[in-house]
N, C-alpha and C positions, 0 to 999 in steps of 0.2 A: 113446395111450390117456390119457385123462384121468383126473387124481389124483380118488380117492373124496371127498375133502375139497373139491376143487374140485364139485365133483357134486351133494354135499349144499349149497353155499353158494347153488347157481344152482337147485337144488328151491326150499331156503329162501325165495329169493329170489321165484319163483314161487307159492306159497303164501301169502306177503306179498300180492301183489296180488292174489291171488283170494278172499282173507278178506274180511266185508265186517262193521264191527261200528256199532252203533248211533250213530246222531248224540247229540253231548251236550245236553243239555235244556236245558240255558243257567240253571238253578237258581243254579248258582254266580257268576253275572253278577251286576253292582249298576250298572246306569245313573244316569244324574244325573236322570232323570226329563224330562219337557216343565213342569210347576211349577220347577224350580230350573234349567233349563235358560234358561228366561223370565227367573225374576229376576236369572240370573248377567247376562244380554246386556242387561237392561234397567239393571242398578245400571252396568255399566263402559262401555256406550257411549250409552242414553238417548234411543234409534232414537224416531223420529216414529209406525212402526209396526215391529209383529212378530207373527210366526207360528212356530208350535213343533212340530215332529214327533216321536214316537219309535216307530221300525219295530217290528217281531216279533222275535226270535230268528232269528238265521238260521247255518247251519254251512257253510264254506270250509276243504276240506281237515280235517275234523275239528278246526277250533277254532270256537266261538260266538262270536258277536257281535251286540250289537245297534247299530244305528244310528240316531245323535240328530240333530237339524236343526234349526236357525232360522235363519229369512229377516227382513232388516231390510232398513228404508228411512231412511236417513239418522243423524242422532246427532251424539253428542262424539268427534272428531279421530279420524274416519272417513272413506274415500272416499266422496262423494256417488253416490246410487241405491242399489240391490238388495246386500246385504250378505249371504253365505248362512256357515253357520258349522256344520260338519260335524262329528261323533263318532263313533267307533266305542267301543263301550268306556272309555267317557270320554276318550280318547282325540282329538285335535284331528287332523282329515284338512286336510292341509297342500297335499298334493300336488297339481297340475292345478286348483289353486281358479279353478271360474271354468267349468270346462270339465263339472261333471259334471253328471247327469241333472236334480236341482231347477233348477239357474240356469238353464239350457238352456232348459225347461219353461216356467221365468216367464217369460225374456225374452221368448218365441218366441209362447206362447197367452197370454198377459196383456194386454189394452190400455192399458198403463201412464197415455198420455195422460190417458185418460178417470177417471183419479185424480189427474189433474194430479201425475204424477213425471215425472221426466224419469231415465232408464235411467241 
C-alpha cells in the first residue's frame, strides 16, 4: 500500500499539470527597439544595407519574450553577404546562426543576383 504522503505528492503532481494560468503579457519586457536596434548594427559594423525586425510578444513555457532581427549586407570586419543578427530579450541568439527561419527565407526566395550581392 502506498504511503499517504507519497499520494498526495503524485495528486499534487497531477494538479500541476492540469492547472492552466494566464500567459504573461510581456508588460514587464524592454526590447532594444528596431530604431536602436538599426543604429547599434549600423555604428559597429556599417552594413551597405539593413533591415530591422521586431516580433510580438510571444510566451514559451510561461516565460515572454520578444524577438529582434536585422539582416545586413556587408560592412567593417564582417564576413562578406547576408549577416542576420538575432534577439530575444536583448539577448543575442548565438546558437545555429545561419540555420534559422530569416536566413533560410532570404537565401532561398531572394534573388540576390538581381541586387548584384553575391550570398
Amino acid at each position: 500500500r502506498a504511503h499517504p504522503r507519497s499520494v498526495q505528492v503524485v495528486r499534487l503532481h497531477q494538479l500541476l499539470h492540469e492547472v492552466r494560468f494566464d500567459d504573461p503579457k510581456g508588460d514587464h519586457l524592454s526590447p532594444a527597439g528596431e530604431y536602436n536596434l538599426r543604429l547599434g548594427v549600423m555604428k559597429e559594423l556599417a552594413p551597405d544595407m539593413i533591415a530591422t525586425h521586431q516580433g510580438d510578444v510571444r510566451v514559451f513555457e510561461g516565460h515572454a519574450f520578444i524577438v529582434e532581427a536585422a539582416v545586413s549586407v556587408g560592412g567593417r570586419d564582417i564576413k562578406p553577404g547576408i549577416n542576420v543578427h538575432r534577439f530575444a530579450n536583448r539577448i543575442p541568439l548565438l546558437f545555429e546562426g545561419g540555420s534559422d527561419v530569416i536566413t533560410k527565407t532570404a537565401l532561398k526566395r531572394i534573388n540576390w543576383a538581381s541586387y548584384k550581392i553575391n550570398q
